[in-house]
VOVEXKOL-98375 format. One record per atom (N, C-alpha, C): x, y, z; residue in one letter. Coordinates in steps of 0.2 Angstrom, whole numbers, plus 5000, padded with zeros to 4 digits. Layout:
BEGIN
XYZA...
END
This chain:
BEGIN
498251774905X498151734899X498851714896X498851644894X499251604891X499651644886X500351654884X500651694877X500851624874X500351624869X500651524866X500951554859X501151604859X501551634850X502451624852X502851604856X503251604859X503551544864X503951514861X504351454866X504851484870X505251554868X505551584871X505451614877X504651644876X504451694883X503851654887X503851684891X503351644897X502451644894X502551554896X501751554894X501351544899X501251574905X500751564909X500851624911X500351654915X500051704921X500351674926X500651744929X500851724935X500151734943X499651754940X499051734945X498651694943X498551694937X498251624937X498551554937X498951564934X499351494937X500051514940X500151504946X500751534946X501151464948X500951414948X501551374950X501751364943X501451344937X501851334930X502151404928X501951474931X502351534928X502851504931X503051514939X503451514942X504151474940X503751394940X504451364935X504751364928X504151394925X504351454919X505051474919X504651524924X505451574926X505851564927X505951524932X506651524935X506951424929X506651404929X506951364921X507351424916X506951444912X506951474906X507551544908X507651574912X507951624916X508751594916X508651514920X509151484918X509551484928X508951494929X509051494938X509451404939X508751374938X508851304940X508751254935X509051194937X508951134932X508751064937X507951034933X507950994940X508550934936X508150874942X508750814943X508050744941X508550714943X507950644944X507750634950X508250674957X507850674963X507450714967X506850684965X506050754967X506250784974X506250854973X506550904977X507150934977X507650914974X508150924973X508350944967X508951004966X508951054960X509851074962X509651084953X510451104953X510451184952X510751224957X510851284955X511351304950X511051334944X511551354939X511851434940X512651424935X512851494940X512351564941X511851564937X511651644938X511251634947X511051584948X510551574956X511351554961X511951544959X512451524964X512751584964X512751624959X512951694959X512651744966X511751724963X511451774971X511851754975X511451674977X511951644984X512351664988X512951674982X513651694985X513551774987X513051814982X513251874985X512651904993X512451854992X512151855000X512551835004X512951765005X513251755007X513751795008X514351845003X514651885005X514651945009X513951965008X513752015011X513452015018X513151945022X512951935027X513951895031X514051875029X514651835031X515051905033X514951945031X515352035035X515152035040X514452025038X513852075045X513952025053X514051965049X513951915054X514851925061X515451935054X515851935058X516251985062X515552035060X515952115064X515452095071X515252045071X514752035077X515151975079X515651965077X516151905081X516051835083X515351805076X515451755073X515951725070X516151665070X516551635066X516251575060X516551565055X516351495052X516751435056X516351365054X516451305054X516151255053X516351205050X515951155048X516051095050X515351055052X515151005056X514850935052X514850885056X514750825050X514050815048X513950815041X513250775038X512850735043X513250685044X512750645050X512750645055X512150625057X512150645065X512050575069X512050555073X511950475075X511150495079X510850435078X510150435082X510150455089X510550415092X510550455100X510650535102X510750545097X511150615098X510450645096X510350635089X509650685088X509050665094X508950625097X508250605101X508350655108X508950655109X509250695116X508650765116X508450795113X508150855117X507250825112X506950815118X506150765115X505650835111X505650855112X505150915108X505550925100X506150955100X506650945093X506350915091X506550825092X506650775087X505850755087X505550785089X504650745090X504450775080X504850875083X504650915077X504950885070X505550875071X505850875064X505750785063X505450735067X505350665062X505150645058X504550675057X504250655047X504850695044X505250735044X505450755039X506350735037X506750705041X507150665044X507450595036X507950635035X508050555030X508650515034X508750445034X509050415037X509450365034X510250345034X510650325031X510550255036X510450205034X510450145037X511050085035X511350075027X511550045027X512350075023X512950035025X513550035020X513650005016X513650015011X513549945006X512949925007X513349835008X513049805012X512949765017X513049805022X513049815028X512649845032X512049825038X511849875042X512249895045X512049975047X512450005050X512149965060X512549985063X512249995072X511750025073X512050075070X511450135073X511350185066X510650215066X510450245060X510650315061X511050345054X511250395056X510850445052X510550525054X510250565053X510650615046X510350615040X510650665037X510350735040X510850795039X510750845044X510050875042X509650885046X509050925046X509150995048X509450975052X509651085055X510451045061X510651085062X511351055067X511451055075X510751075078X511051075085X511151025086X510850965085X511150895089X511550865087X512050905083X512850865078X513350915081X513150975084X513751055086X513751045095X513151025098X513251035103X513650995107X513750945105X514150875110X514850905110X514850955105X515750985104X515551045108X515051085111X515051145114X515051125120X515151055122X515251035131X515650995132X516150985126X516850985127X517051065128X516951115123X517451165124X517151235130X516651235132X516351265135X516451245144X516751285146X516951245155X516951325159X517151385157X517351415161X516651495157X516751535163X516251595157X516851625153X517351625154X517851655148X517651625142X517351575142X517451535137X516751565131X516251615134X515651625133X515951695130X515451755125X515051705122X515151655115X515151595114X515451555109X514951575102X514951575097X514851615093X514951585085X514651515081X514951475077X514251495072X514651495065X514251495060X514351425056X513751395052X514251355048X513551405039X513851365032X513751375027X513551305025X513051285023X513251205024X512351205018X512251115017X511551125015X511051075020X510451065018X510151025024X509850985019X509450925022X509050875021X508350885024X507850885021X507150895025X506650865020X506650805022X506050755016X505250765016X504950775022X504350765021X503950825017X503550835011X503350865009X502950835001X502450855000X502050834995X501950874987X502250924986X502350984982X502851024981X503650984981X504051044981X503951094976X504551154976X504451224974X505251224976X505651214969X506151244968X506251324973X507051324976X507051384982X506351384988X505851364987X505351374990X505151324996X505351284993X505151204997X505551144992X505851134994X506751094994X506751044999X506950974996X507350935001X507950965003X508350974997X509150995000X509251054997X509151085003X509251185000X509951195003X510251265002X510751295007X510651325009X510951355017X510851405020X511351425025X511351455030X511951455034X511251465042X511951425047X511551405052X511851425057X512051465062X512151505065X511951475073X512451465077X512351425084X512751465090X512551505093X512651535101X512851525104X513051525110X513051505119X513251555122X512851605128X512951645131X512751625137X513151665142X513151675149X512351695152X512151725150X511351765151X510951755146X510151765150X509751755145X509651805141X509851875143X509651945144X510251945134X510851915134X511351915131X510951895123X510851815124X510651785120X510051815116X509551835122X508751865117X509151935113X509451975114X509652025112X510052005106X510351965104X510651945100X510051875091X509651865097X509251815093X508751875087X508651965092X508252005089X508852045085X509652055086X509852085082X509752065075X510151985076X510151955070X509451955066X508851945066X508351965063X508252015060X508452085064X508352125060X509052195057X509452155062X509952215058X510452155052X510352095051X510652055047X510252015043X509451975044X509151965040X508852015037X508452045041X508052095037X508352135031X509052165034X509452235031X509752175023X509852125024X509852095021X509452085015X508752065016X508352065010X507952125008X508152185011X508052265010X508652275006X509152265008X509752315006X509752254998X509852174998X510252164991X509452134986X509052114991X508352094986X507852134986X507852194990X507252254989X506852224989X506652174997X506052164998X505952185006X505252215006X505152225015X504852155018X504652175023X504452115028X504152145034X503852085036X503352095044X503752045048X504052095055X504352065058X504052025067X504251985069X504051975077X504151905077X503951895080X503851805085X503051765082X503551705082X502851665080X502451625087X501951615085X501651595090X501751525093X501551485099X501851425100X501651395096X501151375094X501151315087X501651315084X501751375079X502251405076X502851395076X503251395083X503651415085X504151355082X504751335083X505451305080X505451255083X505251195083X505451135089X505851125094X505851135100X506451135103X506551215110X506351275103X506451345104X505851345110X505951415114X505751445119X505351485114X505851545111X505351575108X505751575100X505251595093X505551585087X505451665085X505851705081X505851765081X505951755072X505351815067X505251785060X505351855056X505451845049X505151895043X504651865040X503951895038X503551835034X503551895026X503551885023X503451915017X502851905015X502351945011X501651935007X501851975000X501751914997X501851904989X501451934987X501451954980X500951984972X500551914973X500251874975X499951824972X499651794979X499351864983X499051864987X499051814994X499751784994X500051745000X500751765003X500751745009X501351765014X501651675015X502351695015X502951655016X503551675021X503751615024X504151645031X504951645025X505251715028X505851725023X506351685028X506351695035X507051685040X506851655046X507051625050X507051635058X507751655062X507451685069X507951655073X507751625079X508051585084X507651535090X508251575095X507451595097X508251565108X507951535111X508451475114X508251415114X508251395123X508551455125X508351475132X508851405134X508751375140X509351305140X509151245139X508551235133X508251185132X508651105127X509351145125X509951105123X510451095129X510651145130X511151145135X510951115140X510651115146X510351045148X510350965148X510150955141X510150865139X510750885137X511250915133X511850895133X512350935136X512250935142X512650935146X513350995145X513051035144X513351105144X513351145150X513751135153X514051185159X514551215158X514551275162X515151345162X515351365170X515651355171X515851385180X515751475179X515251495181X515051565181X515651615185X515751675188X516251725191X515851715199X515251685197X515151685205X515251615210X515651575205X515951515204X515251445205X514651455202X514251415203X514051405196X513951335193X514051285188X513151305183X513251325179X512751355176X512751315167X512251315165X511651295159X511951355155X512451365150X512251425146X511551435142X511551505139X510851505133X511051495129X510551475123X510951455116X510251525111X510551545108X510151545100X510451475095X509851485089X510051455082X509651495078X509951515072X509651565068X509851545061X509351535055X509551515049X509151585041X509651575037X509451615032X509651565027X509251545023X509151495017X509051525009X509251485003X509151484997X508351504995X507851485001X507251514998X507251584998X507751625000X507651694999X507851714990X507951674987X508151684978X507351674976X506851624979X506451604976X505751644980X505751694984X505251724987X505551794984X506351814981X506451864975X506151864970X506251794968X505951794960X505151794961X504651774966X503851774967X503751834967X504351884972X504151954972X503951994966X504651984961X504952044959X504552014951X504551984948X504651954943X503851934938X503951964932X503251974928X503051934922X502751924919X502451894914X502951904907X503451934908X504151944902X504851904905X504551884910X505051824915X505451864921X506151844921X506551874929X506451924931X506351954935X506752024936X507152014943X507752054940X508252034946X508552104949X508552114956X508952164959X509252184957X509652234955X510352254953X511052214958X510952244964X511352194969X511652144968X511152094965X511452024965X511352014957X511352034953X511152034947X512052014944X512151964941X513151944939X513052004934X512652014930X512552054923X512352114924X512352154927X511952234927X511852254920X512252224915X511952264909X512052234904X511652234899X511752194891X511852254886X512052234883X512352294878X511952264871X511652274865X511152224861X511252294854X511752264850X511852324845X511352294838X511352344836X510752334830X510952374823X511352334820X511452324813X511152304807X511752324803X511452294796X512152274790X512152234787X512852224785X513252284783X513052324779X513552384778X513752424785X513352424790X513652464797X513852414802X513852354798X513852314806X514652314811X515352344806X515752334809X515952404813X515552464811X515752524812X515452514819X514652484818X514052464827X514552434832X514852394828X515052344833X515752364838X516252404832X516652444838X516452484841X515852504841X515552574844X515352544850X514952464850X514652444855X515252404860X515752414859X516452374862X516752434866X516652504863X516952524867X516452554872X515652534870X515352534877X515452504882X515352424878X515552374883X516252384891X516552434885X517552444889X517452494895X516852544892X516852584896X516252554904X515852534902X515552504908X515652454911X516552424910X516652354915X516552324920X516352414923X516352384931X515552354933X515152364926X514652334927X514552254924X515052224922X515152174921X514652154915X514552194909X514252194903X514252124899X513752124897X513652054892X513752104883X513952084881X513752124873X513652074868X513052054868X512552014864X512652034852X513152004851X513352024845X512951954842X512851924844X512851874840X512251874834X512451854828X511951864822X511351804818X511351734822X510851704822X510251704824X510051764828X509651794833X509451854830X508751884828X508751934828X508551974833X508652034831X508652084835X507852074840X507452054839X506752064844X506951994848X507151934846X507251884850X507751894855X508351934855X508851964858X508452004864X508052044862X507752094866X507152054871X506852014869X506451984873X507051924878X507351914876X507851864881X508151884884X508451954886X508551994888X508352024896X507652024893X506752044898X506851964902X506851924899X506751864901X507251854905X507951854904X508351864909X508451884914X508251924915X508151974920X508752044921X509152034916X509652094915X509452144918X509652174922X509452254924X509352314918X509752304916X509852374912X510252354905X509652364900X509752324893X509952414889X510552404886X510752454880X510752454874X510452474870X510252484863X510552534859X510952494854X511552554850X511352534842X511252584839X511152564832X511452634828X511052634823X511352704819X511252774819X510652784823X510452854826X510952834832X511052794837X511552824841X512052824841X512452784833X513052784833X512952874831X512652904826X512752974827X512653024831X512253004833X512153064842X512753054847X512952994846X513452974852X513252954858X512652934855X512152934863X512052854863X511652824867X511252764867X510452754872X510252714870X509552684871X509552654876X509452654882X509552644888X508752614890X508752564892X508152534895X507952484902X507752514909X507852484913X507152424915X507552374917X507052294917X506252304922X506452344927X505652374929X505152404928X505452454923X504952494920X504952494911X505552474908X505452454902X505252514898X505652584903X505452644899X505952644894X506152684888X506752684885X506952754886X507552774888X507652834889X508452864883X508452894879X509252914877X509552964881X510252914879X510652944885X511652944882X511953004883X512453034879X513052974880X513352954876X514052934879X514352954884X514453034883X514753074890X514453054895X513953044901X513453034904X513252974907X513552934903X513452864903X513352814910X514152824909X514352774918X513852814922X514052854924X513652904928X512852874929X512752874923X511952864922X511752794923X512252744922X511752684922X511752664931X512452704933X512552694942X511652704947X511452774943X511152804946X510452764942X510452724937X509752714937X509852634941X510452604943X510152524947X510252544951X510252614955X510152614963X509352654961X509152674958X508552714958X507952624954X508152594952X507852524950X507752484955X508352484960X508252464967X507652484971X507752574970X507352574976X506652574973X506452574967X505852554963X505452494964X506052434965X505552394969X505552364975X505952384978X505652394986X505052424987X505152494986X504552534985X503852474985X503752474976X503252454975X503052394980X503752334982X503452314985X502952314991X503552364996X503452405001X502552435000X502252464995X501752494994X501152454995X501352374990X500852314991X500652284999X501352285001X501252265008X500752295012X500952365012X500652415017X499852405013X499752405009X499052415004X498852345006X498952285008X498552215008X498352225015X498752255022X498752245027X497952275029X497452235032X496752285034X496852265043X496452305046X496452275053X495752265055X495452205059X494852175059X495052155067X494752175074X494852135079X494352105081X493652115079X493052085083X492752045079X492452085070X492252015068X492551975064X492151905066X492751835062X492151825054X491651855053X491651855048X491851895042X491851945046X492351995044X493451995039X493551925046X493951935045X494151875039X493551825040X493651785035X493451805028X493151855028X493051895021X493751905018X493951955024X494651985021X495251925021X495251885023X495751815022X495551805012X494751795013X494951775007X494851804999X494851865001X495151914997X495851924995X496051905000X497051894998X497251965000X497051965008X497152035014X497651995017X498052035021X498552005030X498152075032X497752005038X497452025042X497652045049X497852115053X498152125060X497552105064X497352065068X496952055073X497252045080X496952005083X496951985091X496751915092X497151885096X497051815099X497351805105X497151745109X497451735116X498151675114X498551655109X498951665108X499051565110X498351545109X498451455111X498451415106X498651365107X499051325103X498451285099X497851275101X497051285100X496851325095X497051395098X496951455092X497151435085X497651425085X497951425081X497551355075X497451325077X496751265073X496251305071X496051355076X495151365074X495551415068X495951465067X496051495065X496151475057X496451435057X496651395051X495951365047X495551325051X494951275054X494351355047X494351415052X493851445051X494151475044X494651505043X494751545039X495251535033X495651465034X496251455029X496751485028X496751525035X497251555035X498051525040X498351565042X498651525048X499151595051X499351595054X499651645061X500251655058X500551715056X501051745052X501751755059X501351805061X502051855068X501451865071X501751915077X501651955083X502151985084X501852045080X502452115080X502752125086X503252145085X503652175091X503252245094X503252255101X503052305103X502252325103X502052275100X501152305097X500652325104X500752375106X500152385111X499552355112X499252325115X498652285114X498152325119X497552345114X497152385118X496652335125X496552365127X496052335134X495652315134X495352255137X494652235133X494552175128X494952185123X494852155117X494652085120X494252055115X494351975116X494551905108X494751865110X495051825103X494251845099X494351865095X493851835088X493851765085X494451715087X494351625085X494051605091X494151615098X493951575102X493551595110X493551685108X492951705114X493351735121X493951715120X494351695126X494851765126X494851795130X495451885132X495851885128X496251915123X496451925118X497251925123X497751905120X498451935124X498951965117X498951965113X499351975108X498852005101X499352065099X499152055092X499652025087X498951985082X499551955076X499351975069X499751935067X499451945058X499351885057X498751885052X498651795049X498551835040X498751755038X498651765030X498651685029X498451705023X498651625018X499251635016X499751565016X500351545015X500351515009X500951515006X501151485001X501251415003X
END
């Protein structure tokens, strides 16, 4: 139900309307600011904050694995994009293209970067000649262009989002696949577990599915509070289906002239905005502690005969928690309730409340953003305590999300009415299919749903047959409704 008694706090439901909650949020929060150009946003510092702190925390992971950064050009020339025909078939609706200079036609129409194999690789068959030269290992940080769509969603669905895009070349196929699954899960995954406390259902998508271009695409799909899955990551091995058209050769030890493999693997800004879908309530943000610039507001509560006594009391809080990098909300055109709900709305981790009972006790009023229990807590005791309630708030909501997950997941392998019941209940359904390109229509066709993964490892019992199309099952997958 709508809250229409406040401009400051969120007026929509987040399940009943979630597209107007959601820009609520991250508006009012102060995530983003749109522009005049539809799909594109300004990330303001609290959303450039997470960013950077993903990015500093994957930019380690990436380089104990002996990646390196670099950065490549915006444009791509059209001959260059069309070189590998399956790629460019995939990414052309979505393609924007720089045709003139001034005014000037160009010769040739150049591609603003959709993803970078076909801007990195003409330089990987300059520097690639010997297997010493393998494995080559480039990251870049960069943003993309991706036009075609009818609905953006700030982080969600973006013309011009950022992310970093991660480009391979190995001697072996054996090399490349091993690396296309670490990155998945010891660097995406651990990633949105360790700094957003969100799980995931991981595996390979299916050939529909699959990365234009890739052999095979390897995912995390995440299933939101609002009854839909969204893909958080990929990664692609793209097996030698670049290396090939552009002309990438290596003289092997067994001195015969070989195709290296490639991965590409990308992690994007929709991971702030499949945060915020996750974690975040009808009080507005809630932010991880991890990435949160603010861990804590300090919000003292006076009155003018105690205000100067509150206010040193609430400074040497401030002095003593810096390393949580405290805000201390003194300001006195605000009353204290509007203070406290902007706060909720913020998404602060861990809001503190000092007034006159705790100027006497020595103590304070400690309230953490997920459960909005109030607990008193000593001065003595303090640091200590607030350390141990964002690592305990962390795992709070992983948990709960972790709970949701496992709790939506039902398994159906035989009947399709069944399983269309459970699609439209707002389930991820584990079933069975023969894994065709086809399937994947009736699939959608029947149920509205569409093909999430195919878990790694998943045994598949004997016998089964697809439920969409009648036909010997080869895999299990998961289907849901997508955002």
């Amino acid at each position: 139900m709508a809250n229409k008694d406040s401009t400051l706090g969120i007026q929509y439901d987040k399940l009943e309307d979630t597209n107007a909650w959601y820009t609520e949020v991250i508006t009012k929060s102060g995530l983003i600011e749109y522009t005049d150009v539809s799909g594109c946003y300004i990330l303001r510092p609290k959303a450039q904050y997470i960013w950077d702190t993903i990015r500093n925390y994957m930019d380690k992971k990436l380089r104990a694995r002996g990646v390196r950064n670099a950065s490549f050009p915006l444009f791509i020339p059209e001959h260059l994009l069309m070189k590998e025909k399956e790629h460019v078939e995939g990414f052309s609706p979505e393609v924007a293209w720089v045709t003139h200079a001034g005014n000037s036609k160009l010769a040739e129409r150049l591609a603003v970067r959709p993803t970078s194999e076909t801007i990195m690789y003409p330089a990987y068959a300059k520097w690639i000649r010997s297997y010493n030269d393998l494995p080559l290992k480039l990251n870049q940080w960069c943003s993309v262009v991706r036009w075609e769509f009818k609905h953006p969603m700030p982080f969600l669905r973006s013309r011009e989002f950022h992310w970093q895009e991660g480009h391979t070349a190995f001697a072996t196929q054996e090399e490349a696949k091993a690396e296309a699954t670490d990155i998945l899960l010891n660097v995406y995954k651990k990633t949105y577990e360790e700094l957003l406390a969100i799980p995931s259902l991981a595996g390979y998508k299916s050939e529909k599915e699959k990365f234009a271009g890739a052999v095979r695409t390897l995912s995390l799909e995440m299933f939101l509070p609002i009854g839909k899955a969204i893909q958080g990551c990929t990664t692609h091995y793209l097996g030698q289906n670049f290396s090939k058209p552009f002309n990438i050769i290596f003289l092997d030890k067994d001195q015969k002239k070989k195709h290296p493999h490639q991965n590409s693997w990308g992690f994007s800004t929709r991971s702030i905005g499949i945060m915020v879908m996750m974690h975040s309530d009808s009080r507005g943000l809630v932010l991880p502690p991890k990435v949160a610039e603010h861990k804590v507001i300090i919000i003292p509560i006076f009155t003018k005969s105690n205000r100067d006594e509150i206010l040193k009391y609430a400074l040497s809080i401030k002095k003593k928690l810096s390393k949580f990098n405290p805000i201390l909300d003194a300001r006195e055109q605000y009353s204290v309730g509007w203070k406290l709900n902007e706060a909720e709305l913020n998404g602060v981790p861990i809001r503190i409340e000092v007034g006159k009972r705790e100027l006497a006790d020595k103590s304070v009023t400690l309230v953490r953003r997920d459960t909005l229990e109030k607990q008193s807590v000593s001065i003595r005791r303090l640091e200590r305590r607030v350390k141990d309630e964002l690592q305990a708030m962390h795992q709070n909501l992983f948990k709960r999300a972790e709970q949701f997950l496992e709790s939506s997941i039902v398994e159906e392998t035989k009947e399709l009415k069944k399983i269309v019941a459970y699609v439209k209940a707002k389930r991820v359904v584990k079933t069975v299919y023969d894994g065709a390109r086809e399937t994947d229509e009736i699939i959608k066709e029947k149920t509205g749903a569409k093909t999430l993964v195919i878990p790694f490892k998943e045994k598949l019992k004997q016998g089964l047959r697809c439920p969409f199309s009648g036909n010997p099952a080869k895999h299990v997958v998961y289907i849901a409704r997508s955002l």
